[in-house]
C-alpha positions in Angstrom: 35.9 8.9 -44.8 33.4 11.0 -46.9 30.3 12.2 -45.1 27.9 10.2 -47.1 29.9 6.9 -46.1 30.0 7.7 -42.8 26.6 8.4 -42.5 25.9 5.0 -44.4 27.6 3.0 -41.6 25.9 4.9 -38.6 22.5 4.0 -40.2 24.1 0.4 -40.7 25.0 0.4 -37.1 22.1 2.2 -35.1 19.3 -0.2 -37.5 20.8 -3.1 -35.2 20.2 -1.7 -31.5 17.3 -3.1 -29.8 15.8 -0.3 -27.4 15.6 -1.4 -23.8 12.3 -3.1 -22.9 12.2 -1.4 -19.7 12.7 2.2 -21.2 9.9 1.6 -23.1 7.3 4.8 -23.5 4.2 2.4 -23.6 5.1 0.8 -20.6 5.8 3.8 -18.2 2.7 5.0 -17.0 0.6 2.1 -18.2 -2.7 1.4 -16.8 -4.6 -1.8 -17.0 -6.7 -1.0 -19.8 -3.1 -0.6 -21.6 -1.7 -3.3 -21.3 -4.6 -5.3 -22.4 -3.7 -4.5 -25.8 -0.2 -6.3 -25.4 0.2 -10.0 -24.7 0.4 -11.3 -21.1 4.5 -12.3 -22.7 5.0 -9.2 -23.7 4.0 -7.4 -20.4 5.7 -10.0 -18.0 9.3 -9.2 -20.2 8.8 -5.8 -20.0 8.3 -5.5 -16.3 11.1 -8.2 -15.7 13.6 -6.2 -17.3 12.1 -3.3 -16.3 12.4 -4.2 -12.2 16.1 -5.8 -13.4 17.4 -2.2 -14.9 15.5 0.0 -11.8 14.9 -2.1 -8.8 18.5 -2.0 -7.6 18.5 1.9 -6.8 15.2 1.1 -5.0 15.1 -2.2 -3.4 11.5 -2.3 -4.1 11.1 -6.2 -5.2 12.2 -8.7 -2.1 11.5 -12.1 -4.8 10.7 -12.4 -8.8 8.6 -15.2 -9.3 10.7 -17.8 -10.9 7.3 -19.2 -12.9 5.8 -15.7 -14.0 7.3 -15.9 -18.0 5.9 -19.5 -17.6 2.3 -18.4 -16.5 2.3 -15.3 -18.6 2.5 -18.4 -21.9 -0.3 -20.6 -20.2 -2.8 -17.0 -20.2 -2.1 -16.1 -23.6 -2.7 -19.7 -25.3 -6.0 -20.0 -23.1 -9.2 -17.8 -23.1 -9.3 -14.9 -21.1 -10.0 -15.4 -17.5 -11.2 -11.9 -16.1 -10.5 -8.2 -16.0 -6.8 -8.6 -14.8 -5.9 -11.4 -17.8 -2.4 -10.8 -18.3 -1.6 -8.3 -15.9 1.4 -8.6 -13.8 0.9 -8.1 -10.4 3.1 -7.6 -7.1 1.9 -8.9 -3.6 3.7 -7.8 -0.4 6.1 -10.5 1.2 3.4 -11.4 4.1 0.8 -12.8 1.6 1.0 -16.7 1.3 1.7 -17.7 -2.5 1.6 -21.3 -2.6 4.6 -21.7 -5.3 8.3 -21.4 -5.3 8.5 -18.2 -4.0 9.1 -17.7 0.0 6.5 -15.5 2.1 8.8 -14.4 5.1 7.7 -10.8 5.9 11.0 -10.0 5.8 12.5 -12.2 8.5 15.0 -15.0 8.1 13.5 -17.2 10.3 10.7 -18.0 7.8 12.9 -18.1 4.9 12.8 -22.3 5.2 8.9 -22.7 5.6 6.5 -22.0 2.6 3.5 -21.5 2.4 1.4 -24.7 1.3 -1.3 -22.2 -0.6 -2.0 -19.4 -1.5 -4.1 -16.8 0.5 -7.5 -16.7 -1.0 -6.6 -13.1 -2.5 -4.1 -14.8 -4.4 -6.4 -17.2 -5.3 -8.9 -14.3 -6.6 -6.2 -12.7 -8.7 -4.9 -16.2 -10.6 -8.6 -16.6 -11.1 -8.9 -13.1 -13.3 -6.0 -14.0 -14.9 -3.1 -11.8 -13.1 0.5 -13.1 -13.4 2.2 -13.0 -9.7 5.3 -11.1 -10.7 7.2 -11.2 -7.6 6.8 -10.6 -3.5 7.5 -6.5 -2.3 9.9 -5.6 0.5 8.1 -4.2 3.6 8.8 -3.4 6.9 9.6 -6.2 8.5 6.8 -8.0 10.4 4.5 -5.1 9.0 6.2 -2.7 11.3 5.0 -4.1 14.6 8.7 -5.1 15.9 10.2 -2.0 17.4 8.8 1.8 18.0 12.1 2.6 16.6 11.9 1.1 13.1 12.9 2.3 9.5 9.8 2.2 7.7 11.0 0.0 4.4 13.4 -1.7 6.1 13.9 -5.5 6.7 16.5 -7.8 7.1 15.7 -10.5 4.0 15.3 -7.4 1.7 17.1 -4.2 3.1 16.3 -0.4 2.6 13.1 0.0 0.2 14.1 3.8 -1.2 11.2 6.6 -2.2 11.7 6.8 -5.9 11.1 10.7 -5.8 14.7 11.0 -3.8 16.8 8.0 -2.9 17.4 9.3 0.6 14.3 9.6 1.6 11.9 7.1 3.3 8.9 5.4 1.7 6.8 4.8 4.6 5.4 2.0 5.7 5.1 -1.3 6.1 3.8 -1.3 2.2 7.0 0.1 1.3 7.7 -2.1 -1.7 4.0 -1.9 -3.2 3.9 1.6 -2.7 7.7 2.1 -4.3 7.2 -0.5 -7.1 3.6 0.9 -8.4 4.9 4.8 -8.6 8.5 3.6 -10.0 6.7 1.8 -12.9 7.9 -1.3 -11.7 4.0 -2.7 -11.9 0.5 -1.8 -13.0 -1.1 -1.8 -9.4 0.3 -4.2 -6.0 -1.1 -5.4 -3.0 -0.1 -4.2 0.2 -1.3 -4.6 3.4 -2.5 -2.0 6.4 -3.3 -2.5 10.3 -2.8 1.4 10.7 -1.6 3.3 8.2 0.5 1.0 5.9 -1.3 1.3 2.9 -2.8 5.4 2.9 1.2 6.0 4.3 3.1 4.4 1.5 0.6 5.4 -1.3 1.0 9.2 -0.3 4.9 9.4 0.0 5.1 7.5 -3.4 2.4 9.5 -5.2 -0.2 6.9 -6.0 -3.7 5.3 -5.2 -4.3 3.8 -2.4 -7.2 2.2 -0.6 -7.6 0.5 2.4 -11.3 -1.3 2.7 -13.6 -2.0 5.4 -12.1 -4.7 7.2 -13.4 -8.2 6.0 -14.6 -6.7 2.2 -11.1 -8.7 1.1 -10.4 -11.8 2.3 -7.5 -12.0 5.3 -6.7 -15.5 5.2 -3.6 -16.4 4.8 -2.0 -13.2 5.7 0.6 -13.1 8.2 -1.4 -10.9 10.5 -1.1 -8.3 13.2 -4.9 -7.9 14.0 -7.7 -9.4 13.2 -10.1 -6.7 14.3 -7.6 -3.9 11.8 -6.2 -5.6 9.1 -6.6 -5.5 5.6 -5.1 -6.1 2.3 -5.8 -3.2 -0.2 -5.2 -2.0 -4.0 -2.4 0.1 -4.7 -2.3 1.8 -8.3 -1.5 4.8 -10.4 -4.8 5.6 -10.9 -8.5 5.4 -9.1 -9.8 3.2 -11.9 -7.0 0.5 -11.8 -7.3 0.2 -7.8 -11.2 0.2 -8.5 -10.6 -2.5 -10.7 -8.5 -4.3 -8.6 -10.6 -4.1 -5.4 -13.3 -5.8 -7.5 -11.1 -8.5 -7.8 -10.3 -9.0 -4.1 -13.7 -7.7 -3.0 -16.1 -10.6 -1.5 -19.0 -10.9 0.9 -22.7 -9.0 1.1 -21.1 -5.5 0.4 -19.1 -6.5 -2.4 -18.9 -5.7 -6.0 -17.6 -7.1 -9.0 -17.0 -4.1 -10.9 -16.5 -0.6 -8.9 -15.5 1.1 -12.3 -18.9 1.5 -12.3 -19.1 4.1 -9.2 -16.2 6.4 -11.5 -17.9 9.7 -12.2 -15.4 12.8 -13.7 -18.1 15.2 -12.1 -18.8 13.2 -9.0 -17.9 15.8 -6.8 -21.1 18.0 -7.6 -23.9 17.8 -5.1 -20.9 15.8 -2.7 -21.2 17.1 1.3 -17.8 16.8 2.5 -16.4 17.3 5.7 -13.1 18.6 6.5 -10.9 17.0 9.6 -8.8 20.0 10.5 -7.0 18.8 13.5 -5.6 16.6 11.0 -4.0 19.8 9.4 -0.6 21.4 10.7 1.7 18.3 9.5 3.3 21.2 7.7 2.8 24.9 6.6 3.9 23.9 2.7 1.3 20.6 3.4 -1.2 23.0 4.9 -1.0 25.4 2.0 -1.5 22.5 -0.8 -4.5 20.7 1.1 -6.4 24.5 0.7 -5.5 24.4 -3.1 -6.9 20.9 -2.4 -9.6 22.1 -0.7 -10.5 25.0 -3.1 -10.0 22.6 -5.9 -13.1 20.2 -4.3 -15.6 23.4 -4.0 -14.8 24.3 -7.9 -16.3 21.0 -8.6 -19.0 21.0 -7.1 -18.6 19.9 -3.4 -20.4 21.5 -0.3 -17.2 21.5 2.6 -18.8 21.8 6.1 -14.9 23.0 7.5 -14.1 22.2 10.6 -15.8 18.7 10.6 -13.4 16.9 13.1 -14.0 13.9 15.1 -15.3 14.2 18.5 -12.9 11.1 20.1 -9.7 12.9 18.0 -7.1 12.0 19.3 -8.0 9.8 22.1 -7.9 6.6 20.8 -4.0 5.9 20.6 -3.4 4.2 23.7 -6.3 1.9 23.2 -5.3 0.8 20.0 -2.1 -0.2 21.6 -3.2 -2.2 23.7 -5.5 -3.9 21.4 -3.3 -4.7 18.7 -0.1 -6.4 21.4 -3.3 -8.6 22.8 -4.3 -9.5 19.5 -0.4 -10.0 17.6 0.1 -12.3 20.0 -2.7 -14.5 19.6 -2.8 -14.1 15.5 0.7 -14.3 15.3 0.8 -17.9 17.3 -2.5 -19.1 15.3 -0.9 -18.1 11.5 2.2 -19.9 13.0 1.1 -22.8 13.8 -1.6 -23.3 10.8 1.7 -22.7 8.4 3.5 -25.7 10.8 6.2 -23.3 11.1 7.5 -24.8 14.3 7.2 -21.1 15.6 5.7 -19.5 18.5 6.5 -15.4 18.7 8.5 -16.4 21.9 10.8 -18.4 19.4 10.7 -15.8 17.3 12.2 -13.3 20.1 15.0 -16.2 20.7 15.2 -16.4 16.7 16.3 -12.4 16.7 18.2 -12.3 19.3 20.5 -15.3 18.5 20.5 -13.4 14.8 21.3 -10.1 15.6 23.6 -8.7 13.1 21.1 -10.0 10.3 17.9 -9.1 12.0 18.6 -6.4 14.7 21.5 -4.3 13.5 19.5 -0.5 13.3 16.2 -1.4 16.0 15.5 -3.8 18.8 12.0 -5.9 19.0 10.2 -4.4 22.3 6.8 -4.2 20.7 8.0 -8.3 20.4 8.6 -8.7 24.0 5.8 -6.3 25.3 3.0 -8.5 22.8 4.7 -11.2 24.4 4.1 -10.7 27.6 0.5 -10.4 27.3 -2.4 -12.6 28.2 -5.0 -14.4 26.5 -8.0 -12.5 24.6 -10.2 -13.5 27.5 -8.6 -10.8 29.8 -10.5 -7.9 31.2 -8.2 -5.6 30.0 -8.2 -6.6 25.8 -11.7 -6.7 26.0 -12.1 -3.3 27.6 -9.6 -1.6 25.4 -11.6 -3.4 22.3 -14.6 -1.9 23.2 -12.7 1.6 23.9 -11.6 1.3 20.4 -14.7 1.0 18.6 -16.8 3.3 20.4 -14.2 6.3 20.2 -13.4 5.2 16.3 -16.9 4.6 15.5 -20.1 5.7 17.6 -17.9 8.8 18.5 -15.3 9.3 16.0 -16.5 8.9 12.4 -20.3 7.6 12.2 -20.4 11.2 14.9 -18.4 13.4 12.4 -20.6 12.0 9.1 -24.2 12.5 11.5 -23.5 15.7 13.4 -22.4 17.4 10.1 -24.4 15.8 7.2 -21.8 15.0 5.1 -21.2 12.0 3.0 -17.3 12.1 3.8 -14.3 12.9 5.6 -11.2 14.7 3.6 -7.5 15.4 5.5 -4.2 15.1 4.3 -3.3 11.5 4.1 0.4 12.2 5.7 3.4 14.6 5.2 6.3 14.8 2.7 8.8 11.8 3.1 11.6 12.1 5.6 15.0 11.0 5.2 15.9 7.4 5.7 17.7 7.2 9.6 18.5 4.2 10.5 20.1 6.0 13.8 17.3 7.6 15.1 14.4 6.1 13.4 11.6 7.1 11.4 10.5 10.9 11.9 6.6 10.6 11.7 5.5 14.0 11.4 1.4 12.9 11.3 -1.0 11.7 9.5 -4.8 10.8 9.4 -4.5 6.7 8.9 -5.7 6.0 12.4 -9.3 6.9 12.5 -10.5 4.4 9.8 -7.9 1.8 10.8 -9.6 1.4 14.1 -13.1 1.4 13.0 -12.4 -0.6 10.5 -13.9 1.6 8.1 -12.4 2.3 4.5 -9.7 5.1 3.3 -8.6 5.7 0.0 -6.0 8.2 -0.7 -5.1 10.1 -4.1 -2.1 11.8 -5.4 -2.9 15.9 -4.2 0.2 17.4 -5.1 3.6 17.9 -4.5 6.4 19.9 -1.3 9.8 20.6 -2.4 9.5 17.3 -5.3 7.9 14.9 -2.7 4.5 13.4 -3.0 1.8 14.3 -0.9 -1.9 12.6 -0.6 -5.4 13.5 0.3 -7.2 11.2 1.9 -11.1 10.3 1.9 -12.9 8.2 4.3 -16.3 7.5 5.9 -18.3 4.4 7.1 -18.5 1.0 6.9 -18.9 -0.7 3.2 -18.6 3.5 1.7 -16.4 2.4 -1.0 -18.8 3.3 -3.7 -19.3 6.6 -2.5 -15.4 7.6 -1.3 -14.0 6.1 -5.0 -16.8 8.4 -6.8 -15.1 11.1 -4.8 -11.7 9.9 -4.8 -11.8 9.6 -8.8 -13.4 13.3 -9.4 -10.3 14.9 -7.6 -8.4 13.0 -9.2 -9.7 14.1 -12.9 -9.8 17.3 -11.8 -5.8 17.7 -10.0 -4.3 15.4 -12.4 -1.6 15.8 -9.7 0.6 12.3 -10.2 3.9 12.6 -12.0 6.1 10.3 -12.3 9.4 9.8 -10.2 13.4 10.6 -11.8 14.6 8.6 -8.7 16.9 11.7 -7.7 20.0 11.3 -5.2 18.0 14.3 -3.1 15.9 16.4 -3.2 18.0 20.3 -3.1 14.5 22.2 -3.2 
């Protein structure tokens, strides 16, 4: 065959292949503002196929939604219904969605019991026009079964893996949010956070993440832990999609429709900010990247008052403890029995334990049995450790820190590298800063800082009550300034 015939029929040939939908360059990376420009179709078949080709090495998605192509065609022949019209959009598997899909929080033993509606967040996110892609893997029961657990790991969807390096772990309990959003597998997710499960997962994955004051997003129709500590939260790529997203959720006095509107490039000029040093020493390669960090924040402009730490630091743990087996109980039992599950957590231990290969085969459920065992939230002994909790959280934890020092904010390293996935020995926490606003209830936002050997690390920002404004003005001038996100290769391992 002469060469110009047998470049004739390559031509012929190669004019006939369809490039992969889910290796498309305008859909990795995408934010919200691009993918307005495609149809609510087009975006739901990219990300399908997308989550079809990836997802496997990941484990990230626990449920499509069997309806979403369906829903994606009823947005696009209708007007536009808000600022997330045509958006796909993952929620974590312990949200209600009143449709076909199953909210379980990873456990068999809801697998047979839907939800009869959805949670009001839902709700809020149909309402601006969002298509409910699928449900996220998470640890199961949001990581309040065993002290011994695998972060990501749960027995309706397995091993959720870091997309940075396959062996490692991608913290939890909003593993498959956290996952999903950095792999490209979505726009932005919703994940959930009692302590740490939002800030955790966003900073091991290398995106956004914010966790609100408690009660600035609606927690009905969560399947809770706390009621005095949880949250649902925006998980994104970048500040201005969770920004956009928490005005979606966002409801109440100290709400806003539109945070975009707090984004400022230069925000960190004139900014007092206080550094939480005793939050330092996760690491000496995490140390040495938070001073870049923190070098980085006084070449734009901010004022660091360094150290700034909290008075109550470290004194709060055991409280919290105690607070949050008091108050699982009693949540737990009330969700339960609202959902007319038939299920009390006492059934739930007799569930697991008569399941054991499916539900117990790497940790056991003593946090189960010790929650349990507690009393009612009359008892001296909740309501003392309650009022421990938000005294050393609050009065002398962060309102002290942001009074004594002047500063408008708190910055520490959001958490460590990611540590390999052991399902012998359990996770290997090695630290982090999560538990300071969790108890106060106060908000936390966290923003890709950089990277250790190829793993994602985060820098956190938090202050008081209803500070969102003021931490996503911060948040979104490092952000502009580091430009420190890059996108996962899903390695085997990291050899660095």
């Amino acid at each position: 065959m002469d060469r110009r015939r047998f470049l004739a029929r390559a031509a012929a040939a190669t004019a006939f292949v369809r490039p992969s939908l889910a290796q498309s360059p305008d859909l990795e990376e995408t934010t919200i503002a691009g993918l307005g420009r495609s149809t609510a179709r087009q975006n739901t078949e990219r990300y399908l196929e997308r989550i079809r080709e990836i997802d496997p090495k990941i484990r990230a998605v626990i449920e499509l939604n069997p309806e979403a192509l369906e829903i994606a065609d009823q947005l696009d022949r209708g007007p536009k219904k808000g600022p997330l019209h045509g958006i796909p959009v993952l929620v974590k598997d312990n949200i209600d969605t009143g449709d076909r899909m199953k909210t379980t929080a990873g456990s068999f033993a809801l697998v047979d019991v839907r939800a009869p509606a959805d949670a009001p967040l839902v709700a809020k996110l149909r309402a601006a026009g969002a298509v409910i892609l699928g449900k996220t893997n998470l640890s199961e029961w949001a990581n309040f079964r065993s002290s011994h657990s695998v972060s990501g790991w749960s027995g309706r969807g397995g091993q959720t893996r870091n997309p940075y390096a396959l062996d490692r772990n991608p913290c939890g309990s909003s593993s498959g949010s956290g996952a999903a959003v950095a792999a490209n597998l979505c726009a932005v997710a919703i994940g959930t956070e009692t302590d740490g499960s939002v800030v955790c997962p966003s900073s091991m994955n290398g995106i956004v993440g914010i966790k609100p004051t408690v009660g600035l997003i609606p927690g009905k129709g969560i399947i809770p832990i706390s009621h005095t500590q949880d949250t649902a939260g925006p998980m994104a790529r970048t500040v201005r999609d969770a920004a956009i997203l928490l005005g979606v959720l966002a409801e109440g006095p100290h709400a806003h429709a539109d945070y975009t509107k707090f984004l400022d490039a230069r925000g960190l000029r004139g900014a007092r900010i206080g550094v939480a040093r005793k939050f330092f020493g996760i690491t000496s390669d995490t140390d040495r990247l938070m001073e870049e960090c923190l070098t980085l924040l006084q070449r734009e402009g901010a004022e660091l008052v360094d150290p700034a730490d909290l008075p109550s630091h470290g004194k709060v743990g055991d409280f919290e403890m105690e607070v949050l087996l008091y108050e699982f109980k009693a949540d737990l039992n009330a969700y339960l029995e609202g959902r007319r599950t038939g299920l009390t957590l006492e059934k739930l231990i007799g569930f697991n334990e008569r399941h054991r290969r499916e539900e117990m085969p790497y940790f056991e459920q003593e946090v189960f049995v010790r929650a349990q065992d507690k009393g009612p939230l009359s008892e001296t002994a909740y309501r003392r450790a309650l009022a421990a909790c938000q005294r050393l959280s609050r009065t002398e934890g962060i309102d002290a820190a942001l009074r004594r020092n002047g500063v408008d904010a708190i910055v520490a390293p959001t958490a460590g590298p990611a540590w390999l996935i052991d399902t012998v020995n359990g996770d290997h926490d090695t630290g982090g800063c999560s538990t300071a606003a969790a108890v106060a209830g106060y908000p936390h936002i966290t923003v890709p800082a950089g990277f250790v050997r190829g793993l994602p690390v985060g820098i956190s920002f938090f202050g008081a009550a209803w500070s969102e404004p003021a931490l996503l003005n911060l948040a979104y001038g490092f952000e502009q300034a580091s430009k420190a996100r890059a996108m996962p290769k899903l390695l085997p391992t990291i050899t660095a």
